[in-house]
Every structure is written in structure tokens, then in C-alpha cells.
N, C-alpha and C positions, 0 to 999 in steps of 0.2 A: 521670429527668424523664418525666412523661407524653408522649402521643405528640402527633403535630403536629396530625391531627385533634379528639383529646380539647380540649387547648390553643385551637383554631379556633374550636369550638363552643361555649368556656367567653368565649372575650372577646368571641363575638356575641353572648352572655346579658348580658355586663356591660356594654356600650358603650351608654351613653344620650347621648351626643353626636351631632356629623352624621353620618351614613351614609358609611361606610369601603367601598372598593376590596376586593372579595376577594382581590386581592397583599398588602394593606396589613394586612388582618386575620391574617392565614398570617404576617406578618411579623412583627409585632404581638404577638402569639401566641408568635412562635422568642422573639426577644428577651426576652419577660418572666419564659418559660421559664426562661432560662437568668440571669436578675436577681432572681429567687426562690427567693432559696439559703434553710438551716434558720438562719443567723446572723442573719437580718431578723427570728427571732422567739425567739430565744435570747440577741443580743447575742455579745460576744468577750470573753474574759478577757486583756488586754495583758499587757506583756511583765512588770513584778509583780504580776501575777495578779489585778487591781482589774478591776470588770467596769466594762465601756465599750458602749454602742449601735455599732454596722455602721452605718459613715457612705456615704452616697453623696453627692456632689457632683453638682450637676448643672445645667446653664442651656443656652439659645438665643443664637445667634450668628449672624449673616450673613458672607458669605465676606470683608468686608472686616475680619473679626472687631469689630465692634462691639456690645455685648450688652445697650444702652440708651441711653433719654436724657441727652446731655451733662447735669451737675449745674446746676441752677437757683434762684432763689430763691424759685419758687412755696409760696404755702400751702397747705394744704390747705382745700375742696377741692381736689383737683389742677385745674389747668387745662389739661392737656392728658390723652387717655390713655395708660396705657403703650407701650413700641415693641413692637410683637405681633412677633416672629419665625417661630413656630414655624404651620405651616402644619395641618390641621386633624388627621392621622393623628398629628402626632408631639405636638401638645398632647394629641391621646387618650392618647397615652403618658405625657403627665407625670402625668394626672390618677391614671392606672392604677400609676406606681410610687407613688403620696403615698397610694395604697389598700395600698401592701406595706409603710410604713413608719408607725412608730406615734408619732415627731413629726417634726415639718417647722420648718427655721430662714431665718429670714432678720432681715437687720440693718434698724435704727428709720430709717435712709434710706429704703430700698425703702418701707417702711410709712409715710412721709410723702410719698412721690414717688408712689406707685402705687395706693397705700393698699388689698393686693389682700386676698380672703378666704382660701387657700387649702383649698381643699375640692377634692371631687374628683365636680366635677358631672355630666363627661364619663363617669365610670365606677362603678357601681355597688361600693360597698365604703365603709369605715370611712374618715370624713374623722380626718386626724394633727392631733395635737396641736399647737399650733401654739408655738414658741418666739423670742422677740421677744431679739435680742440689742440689748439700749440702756443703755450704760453710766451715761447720767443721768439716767435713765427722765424723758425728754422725747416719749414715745410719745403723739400728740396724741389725749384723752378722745374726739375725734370715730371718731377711727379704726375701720374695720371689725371688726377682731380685738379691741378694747376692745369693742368692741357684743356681739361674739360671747363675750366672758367673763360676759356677764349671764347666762349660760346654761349654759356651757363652760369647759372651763377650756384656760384660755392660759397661757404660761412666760414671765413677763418679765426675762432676765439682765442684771445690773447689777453695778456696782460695788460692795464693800461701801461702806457709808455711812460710815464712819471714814477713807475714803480722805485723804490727805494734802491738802489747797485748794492748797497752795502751789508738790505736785511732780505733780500731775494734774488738778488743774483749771482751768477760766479762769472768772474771776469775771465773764463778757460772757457776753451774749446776742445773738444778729443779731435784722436784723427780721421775720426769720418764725420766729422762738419757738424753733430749735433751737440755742442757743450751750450751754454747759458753765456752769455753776455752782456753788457750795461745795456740801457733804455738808448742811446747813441747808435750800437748796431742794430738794433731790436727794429730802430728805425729804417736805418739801412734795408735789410734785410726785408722787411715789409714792403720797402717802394719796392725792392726789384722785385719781389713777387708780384706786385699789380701791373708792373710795368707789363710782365710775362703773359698775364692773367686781367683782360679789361675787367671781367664779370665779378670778380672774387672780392669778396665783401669785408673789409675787419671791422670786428665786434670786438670792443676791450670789456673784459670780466674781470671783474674784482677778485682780489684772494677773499677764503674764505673771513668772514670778521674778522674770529682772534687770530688768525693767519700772523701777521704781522708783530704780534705780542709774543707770540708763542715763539717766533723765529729770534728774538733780541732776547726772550730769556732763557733761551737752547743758549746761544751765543754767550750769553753773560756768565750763563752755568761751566761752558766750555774753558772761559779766559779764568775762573775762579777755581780750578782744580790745580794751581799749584804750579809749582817750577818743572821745568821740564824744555824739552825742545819744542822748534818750534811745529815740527810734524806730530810731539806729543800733543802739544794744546790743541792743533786739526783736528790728530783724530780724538780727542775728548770735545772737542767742539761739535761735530760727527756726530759721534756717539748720543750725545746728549740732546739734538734733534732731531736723530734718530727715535730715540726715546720719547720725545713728546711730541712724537707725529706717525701715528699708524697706518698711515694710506695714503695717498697722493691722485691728481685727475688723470695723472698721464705719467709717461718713460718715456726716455727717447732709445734709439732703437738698443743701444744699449746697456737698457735696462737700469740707466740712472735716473735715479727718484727728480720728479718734476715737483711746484708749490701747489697745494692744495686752491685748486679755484673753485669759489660761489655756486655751487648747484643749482640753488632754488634761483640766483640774480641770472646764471644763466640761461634757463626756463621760461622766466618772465622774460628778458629781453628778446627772446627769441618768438618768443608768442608776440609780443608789443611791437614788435618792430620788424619780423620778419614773416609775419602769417602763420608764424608754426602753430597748427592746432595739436599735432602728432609726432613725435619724435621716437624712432627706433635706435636703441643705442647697441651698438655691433664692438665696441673694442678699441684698444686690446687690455690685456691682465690688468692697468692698472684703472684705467676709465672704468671698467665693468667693477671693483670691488670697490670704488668710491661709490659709483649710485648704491650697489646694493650695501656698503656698511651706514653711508651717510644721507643715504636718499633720502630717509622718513619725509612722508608727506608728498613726495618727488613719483616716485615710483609705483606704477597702478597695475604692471603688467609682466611675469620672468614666464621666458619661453626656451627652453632648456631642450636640447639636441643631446641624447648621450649611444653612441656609437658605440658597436662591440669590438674593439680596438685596444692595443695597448704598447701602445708606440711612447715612448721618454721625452717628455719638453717640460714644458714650464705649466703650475697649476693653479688654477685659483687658490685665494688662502680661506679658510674656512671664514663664514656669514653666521655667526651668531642669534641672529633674528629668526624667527622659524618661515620655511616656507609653506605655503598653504596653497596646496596643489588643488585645482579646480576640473582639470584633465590631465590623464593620462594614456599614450595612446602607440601603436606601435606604424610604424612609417618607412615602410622597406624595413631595410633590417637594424633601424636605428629607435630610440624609445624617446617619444618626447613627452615633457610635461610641461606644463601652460597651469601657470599661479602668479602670486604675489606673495612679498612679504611682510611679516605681521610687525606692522610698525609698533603696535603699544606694548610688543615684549622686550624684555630686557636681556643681558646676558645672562642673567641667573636661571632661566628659566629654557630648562633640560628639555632636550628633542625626544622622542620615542625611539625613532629609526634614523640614523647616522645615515645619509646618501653620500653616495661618489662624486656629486655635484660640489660639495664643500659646503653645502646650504644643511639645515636641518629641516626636518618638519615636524607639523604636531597636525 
């Protein structure tokens, strides 16, 4: 690693944001040091030898661990702005890791809740590619990252179009435009994005394997509990998929659970087909607890932002796995820690110290 001065002098060349604390800049500087490994520009080859992007995970948090707005049924435009966390050193940070990674994801919620650009305005360097996880490509034509495919190119992950209507989709719509419908609209709904959008790319991802299995025996469990009406057998149908599915990739904005899509098939595809050695994943609530419950294998990097704040929204759900902090480090007036998670633990196996992040450590 270069030295700390070299480092100090390179991130007051690249900082075009507000004017940073010289603790903050020296700080600024250690940490990116050491978050600028040769994997962010080569990728990893996983465990059968398939290459995959260096994922980092990363978000803002206040100490009551809540890391946004509760889900609502605004349209877009938004009507409110997003819940800004991150205080002005450690947003210079996020801008300066999305300049070390060459795409950037987040799910079709955040991008109808927040509708953000991601770029990296704060910090001189290569704004990432940006990749839109939206399993019904409901991503609304208004949307910033659609404006930005006129010019750019953007990744929008979906469902294949063949998907099954009857074991993944729901033929509803709510009334701000993000419900679920057949493989028919899905298509729809795709052209006129590209129509909107020359640059914007669709990528179909598989659900996960037992995806599909797991969805017809929720269902069978639901039509087999008995007489009743017929919003009885729903929500026993509900319920019962409820039950044998604890996570999901995405929400739409709001906050109805989206099908569990392919982590690892979307990694590979993304390294195989679109260059990605690097992938930083920013959001929201439900993208972020799919990698970190189901990433094993996936995830090389958590970069954790926690603000002395304590404003009401929505929180992570606790991460099971322990985390294994590498740094810790204080960033204006915000505390970040820079780890990963310890894939070979199990849930049996007890944290020392409960953090506010929802993660544990050992």
C-alpha cells in the first residue's frame, strides 16, 4: 500500500465535494487504502472456477439502526427526500468507493422511493455502471437512471420473461404502478423502457433454484388448510409463503415482498457479460439483507456508515452470521466499520457484542 501521505495528497486531488477536516482526509485516505485491493479490478474466480465481480455491501445507518424511510405509497416524483444519514466525510466516502467499483446495484424500490443517480459527484473518478435489480421491470420511464441510459448504459435485472404467471406472478397492480404482472406486460413494460432508454441493457436472472418449488408448495400448503372463504385460503396461501421464505432480492416501493432472484447466477452473468470485475451494492432494505443472509460465497466486503442519529424508519432485520470487522474508524461525526461476513458460521453460533447494525460480531 502506498504511504499515508502519498494516499492524503491523492484524496485532496480527488475530493470535489465539501471541504473535509484534515483527521478526516488522513482518515479517508487509511481506509480507502486498504478497500483498494487488485480483486476490485480483476474480479474472483469462486469456488467452480466461474468468474464473479468483488462484491462490497455497503449503507448508512443511525444508531437506532434504521437505514430509511418506512415504505409508502408515494409516486414518483418522490414526495419527500431521501433519509440522508451519512454526514458529509463519510458520504465523501461512498462517492470515492462507487469511483473503485465499476457497477453499482440497487433494487426498483430505492429507485421509485428515492429515485437517486448514483454517481460519484463528491469525488473525482469513473461514475459505475449502474445495475437496476427489478424483477418486473416496473422501473418508472421517469426515473433518473432511465434518463441516464439515453446516454449510458444502465443494467436492468429481471425475470426471465417465460416465468411461470401462475407460481410467480400476481396479475395486480396497486395504485402507484408497482404491483406484479404476467410475462405479457413484463414485456410490455420492458419495450417502453428501452424505447425511453437506447443504452439500457435487460439481463433475465433466474429465481433462485428451489424458488419455484418452494413457491407451488406455499401454494399447495395454502389451498390444503381447509374450507373457508375465499380471502380465507389467500391469506393462508400468504401466510404460508410467508413462511417458507425469509428474504427476498427487492420491495417495490411499497414494501411488498418481490421472488427471491440467483445471487451467485447474477454475479457470474454480470462479470461474463458485462465486464463487472466490482460490484458495490447500495440498496434498499431488502437487496441489502438478501446478500448479507444468502450471499455465502458472494460477498467479500461490509462497509457499514453508523450516524449519531435517531430518526424512526425502517431497519435492517438482524444477520445471523457474525461480522468480522477489519477496521474501525471514526469519519466526521459518523463511525464506520469495513468487514465481512463469516460465511462458515452457522446460526447457532452466539455473537460476543450485539451491534446496532443488526449484524453480530465475534
Amino acid at each position: 500500500m502506498a504511504s499515508l501521505d502519498t494516499l492524503v495528497r491523492a484524496s485532496v486531488q480527488r475530493a470535489c465535494g465539501p471541504a473535509l477536516a484534515e483527521a478526516d482526509r488522513a482518515t479517508l485516505a487509511t481506509l480507502l487504502g486498504h478497500l483498494d485491493t487488485p480483486a476490485l479490478q480483476t474480479g474472483i474466480a469462486d469456488a467452480e472456477g466461474a468468474r464473479r465481480p468483488h462484491v462490497t455491501v455497503t449503507w448508512a445507518q443511525n444508531v437506532a439502526g434504521v437505514v430509511g424511510h418506512a415504505p409508502s405509497l408515494r409516486p414518483m416524483p418522490r414526495a419527500r427526500p431521501p433519509l440522508r444519514l451519512s454526514g458529509d466525510a463519510s458520504m465523501t466516502m461512498t462517492h470515492a468507493l462507487r469511483t473503485l467499483h465499476s457497477h453499482i446495484l440497487v433494487g426498483v424500490g430505492t429507485v421509485r422511493a428515492d429515485d437517486p443517480r448514483l454517481t460519484a459527484r463528491w469525488w473525482r473518478g469513473p461514475d459505475p455502471t449502474p445495475v437496476i435489480l427489478d424483477s418486473y421491470c416496473t422501473t418508472p420511464v421517469a426515473a433518473r437512471l432511465i434518463q441516464r441510459a439515453q446516454h449510458a448504459t444502465v443494467i436492468l435485472a429481471h425475470l426471465p420473461f417465460s416465468v411461470d404467471d401462475d407460481d410467480d406472478v400476481d396479475d395486480t397492480h396497486d395504485s402507484a404502478g408497482s404491483g406484479r404482472a404476467g410475462h405479457g406486460a413484463m414485456r410490455a413494460r420492458a419495450a417502453q423502457l428501452q424505447a425511453a432508454a437506447p443504452h439500457l441493457v435487460l439481463m433475465e436472472v433466474p429465481l433462485q433454484p428451489d424458488r419455484t418449488a418452494t413457491r407451488r408448495a406455499a401454494d399447495a400448503a395454502g389451498a390444503g388448510a381447509g374450507a373457508g372463504t375465499g380471502a380465507d385460503r389467500d391469506r393462508d396461501r400468504d401466510a404460508a409463503r410467508a413462511a417458507a421464505s425469509d428474504d427476498t432480492d427487492e420491495e417495490d416501493a411499497c414494501g411488498v415482498p418481490r421472488p427471491r432472484q440467483d445471487l451467485a447466477a447474477l454475479c457470474r452473468q454480470l462479470a461474463t457479460s458485462h465486464r463487472c470485475t466490482s460490484l458495490m451494492v447500495e440498496g434498499g432494505v431488502g437487496v441489502l439483507e438478501s446478500f448479507l443472509r444468502r450471499g455465502t460465497g458472494v460477498v467479500d466486503a461490509v462497509v457499514v456508515t453508523v450516524a449519531p442519529s435517531l430518526q424512526a424508519g425502517r431497519r435492517l432485520r438482524a444477520v445471523t452470521r457474525p461480522f468480522l470487522p477489519r477496521d474501525r474508524v471514526v469519519l466526521g461525526d459518523d463511525f464506520v466499520l469495513y468487514g465481512t461476513i463469516d460465511a462458515s458460521s452457522s446460526r447457532s453460533n452466539a455473537s460476543r457484542d450485539a451491534m446496532a447494525t443488526g449484524l453480530t460480531t465475534s
